[in-house]
C-alpha atoms as one frame of an Amber mdcrd trajectory, in Angstrom:
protein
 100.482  84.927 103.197 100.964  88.206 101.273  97.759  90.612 100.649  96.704
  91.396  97.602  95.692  95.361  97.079  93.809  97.662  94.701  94.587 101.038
  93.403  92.617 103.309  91.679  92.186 106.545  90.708  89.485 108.863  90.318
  89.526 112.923  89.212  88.890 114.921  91.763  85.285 115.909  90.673  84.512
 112.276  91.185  85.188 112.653  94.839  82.565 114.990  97.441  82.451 114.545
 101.360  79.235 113.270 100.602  80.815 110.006  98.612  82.746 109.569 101.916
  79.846 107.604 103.688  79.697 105.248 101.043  83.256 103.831 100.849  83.197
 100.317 102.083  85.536  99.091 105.247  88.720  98.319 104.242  89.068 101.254
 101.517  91.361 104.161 102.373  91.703 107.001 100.639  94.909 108.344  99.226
  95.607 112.314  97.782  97.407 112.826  94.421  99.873 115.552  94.045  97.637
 116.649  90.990  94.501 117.349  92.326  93.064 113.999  92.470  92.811 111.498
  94.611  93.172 107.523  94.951  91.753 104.349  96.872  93.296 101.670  98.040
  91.281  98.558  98.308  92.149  95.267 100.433  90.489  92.035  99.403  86.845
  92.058  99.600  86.082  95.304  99.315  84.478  96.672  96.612  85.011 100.530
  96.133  81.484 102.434  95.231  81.618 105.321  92.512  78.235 107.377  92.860
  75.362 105.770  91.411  74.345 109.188  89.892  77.607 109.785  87.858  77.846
 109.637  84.020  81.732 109.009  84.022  83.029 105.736  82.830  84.412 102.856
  85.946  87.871 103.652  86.962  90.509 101.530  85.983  93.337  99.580  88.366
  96.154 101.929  88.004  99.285  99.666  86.708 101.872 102.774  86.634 102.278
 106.534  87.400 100.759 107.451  84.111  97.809 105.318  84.985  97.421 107.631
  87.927  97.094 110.504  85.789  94.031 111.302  83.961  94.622 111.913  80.357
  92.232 114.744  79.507  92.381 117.155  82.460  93.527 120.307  83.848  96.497
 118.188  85.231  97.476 116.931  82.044  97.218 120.582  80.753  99.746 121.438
  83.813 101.745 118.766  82.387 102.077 120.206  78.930 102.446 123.650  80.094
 105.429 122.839  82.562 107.283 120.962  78.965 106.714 124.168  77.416 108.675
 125.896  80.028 111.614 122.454  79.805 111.499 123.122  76.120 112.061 126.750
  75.993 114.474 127.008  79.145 116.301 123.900  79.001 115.458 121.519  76.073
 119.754 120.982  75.058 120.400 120.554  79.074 120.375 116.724  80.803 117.189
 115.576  82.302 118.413 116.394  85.580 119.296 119.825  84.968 115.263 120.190
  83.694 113.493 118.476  86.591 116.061 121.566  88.716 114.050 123.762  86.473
 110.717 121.890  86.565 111.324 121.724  90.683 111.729 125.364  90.874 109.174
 126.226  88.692 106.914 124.051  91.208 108.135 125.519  94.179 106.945 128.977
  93.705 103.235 127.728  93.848 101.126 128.009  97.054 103.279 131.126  98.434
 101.069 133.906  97.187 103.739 136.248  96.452 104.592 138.581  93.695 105.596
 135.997  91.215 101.920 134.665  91.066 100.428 131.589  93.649  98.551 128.916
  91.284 100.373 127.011  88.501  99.384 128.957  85.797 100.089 132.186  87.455
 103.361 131.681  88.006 104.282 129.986  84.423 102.521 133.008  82.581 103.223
 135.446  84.695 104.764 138.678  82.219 108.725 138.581  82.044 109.494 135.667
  84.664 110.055 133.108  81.708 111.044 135.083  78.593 110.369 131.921  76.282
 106.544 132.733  76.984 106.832 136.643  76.209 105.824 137.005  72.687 109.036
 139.136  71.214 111.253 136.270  72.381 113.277 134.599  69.885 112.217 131.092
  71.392 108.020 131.885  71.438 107.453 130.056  68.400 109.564 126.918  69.160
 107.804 127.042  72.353 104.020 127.677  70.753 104.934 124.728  68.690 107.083
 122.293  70.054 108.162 118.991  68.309 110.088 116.011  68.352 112.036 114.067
  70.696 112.955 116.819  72.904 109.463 117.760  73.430 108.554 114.079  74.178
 111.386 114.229  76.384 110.226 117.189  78.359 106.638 115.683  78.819 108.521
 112.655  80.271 110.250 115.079  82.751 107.304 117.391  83.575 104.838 114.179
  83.973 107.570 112.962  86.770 107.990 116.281  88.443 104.328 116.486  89.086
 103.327 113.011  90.468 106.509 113.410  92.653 106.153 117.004  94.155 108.093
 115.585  97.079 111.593 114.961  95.585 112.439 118.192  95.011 116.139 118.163
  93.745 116.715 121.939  94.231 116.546 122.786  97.725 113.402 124.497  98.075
 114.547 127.127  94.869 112.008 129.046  93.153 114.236 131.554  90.751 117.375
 130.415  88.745 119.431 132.136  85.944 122.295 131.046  83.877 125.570 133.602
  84.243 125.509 134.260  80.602 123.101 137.379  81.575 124.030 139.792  84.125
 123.093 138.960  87.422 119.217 139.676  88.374 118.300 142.278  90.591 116.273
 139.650  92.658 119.371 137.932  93.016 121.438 140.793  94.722 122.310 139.776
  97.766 121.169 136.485  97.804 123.101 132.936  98.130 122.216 130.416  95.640
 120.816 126.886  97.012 122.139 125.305  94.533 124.415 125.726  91.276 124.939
 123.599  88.040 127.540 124.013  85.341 125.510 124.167  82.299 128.376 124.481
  78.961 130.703 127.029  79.898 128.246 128.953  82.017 126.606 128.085  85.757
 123.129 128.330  86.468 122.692 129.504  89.799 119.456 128.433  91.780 117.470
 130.392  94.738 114.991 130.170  97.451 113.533 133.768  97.371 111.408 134.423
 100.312 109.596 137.689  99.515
């Protein structure tokens, strides 16, 4: 006989060691990728949100988006990674964007020059020029519209409840061979490269 299960998801402000206690046997908690986490329920057991809270019930999660709460700093990372996919890579394939939205993700948590949290290392001066405000591209970027930009959401969204599937190797820099090379590509051997029109785009794991 198959068992039926629960999921649902709760921002992370829902969630304190204290609440711990009160979860009822059976209920196992599971972390999300974007700062929240979820429980999985078997039959019978009936998940407890604190008493105390003001926030509505949460909902049984019936697909990724589900999982992701619509109006919080995670949907903010969300818009802010399309922003990058519309300014670096909006006329590329969805797989050449989720390279970019991987490596863009990969240089998070490493405390290095480049910037350690998510926004640091989007809007961090001359690392992506579409975000520097004397590039031709700002204003597309400030404002983006239309099916490209729904079509970068769709990309970003993906990218960030899957942090796991990284398609570039572990990259954190790229740059297309239509500019001269880099200097923080000197020396270095790309991870991975893509043929992008007539030019490549070259991708690296930079370690300092």
């Amino acid at each position: 006989m198959r068992t039926a299960y629960t999921i649902n998801a709760l921002p992370l402000d829902l969630y304190a060691p204290k609440q711990r206690k009160r979860l009822t046997p059976g209920t196992f908690l599971i972390p999300l990728a974007l700062g929240g986490i979820a429980y999985l329920s078997m039959p019978k057991s009936t998940p407890v949100l604190p008493a105390e809270t003001s926030r509505s019930q949460p909902v049984a999660a019936q697909n990724l988006d589900d999982l992701l709460p619509e109006t919080t700093s995670a949907e903010d990372d969300v818009l802010l990674l399309a922003q990058v996919l519309y300014g670096e890579a909006r006329g590329e394939s969805d797989d050449f964007k989720r390279d970019v939205a991987y490596s863009v993700l990969n240089r998070t948590g490493k405390n290095k020059w480049w910037g350690n949290t998510f926004r640091e290392v989007i809007l961090k001066p001359d690392q992506y020029t579409c975000f520097n405000t004397d590039d031709a591209n700002y204003d597309d970027v400030q404002n983006p519209v239309g099916e490209a930009w729904e079509d970068c959401k769709a990309v970003a969204r993906d990218v960030l409840l899957n942090p796991a599937a990284d398609t570039t190797n572990g990259a954190t820099h790229f740059y297309t061979t239509w500019i001269d090379e880099p200097h923080w590509a000197h020396g270095e051997t790309p991870v991975k490269v893509v043929q992008t029109g007539m030019y490549e785009t070259n991708f690296y794991k930079l370690e300092k």
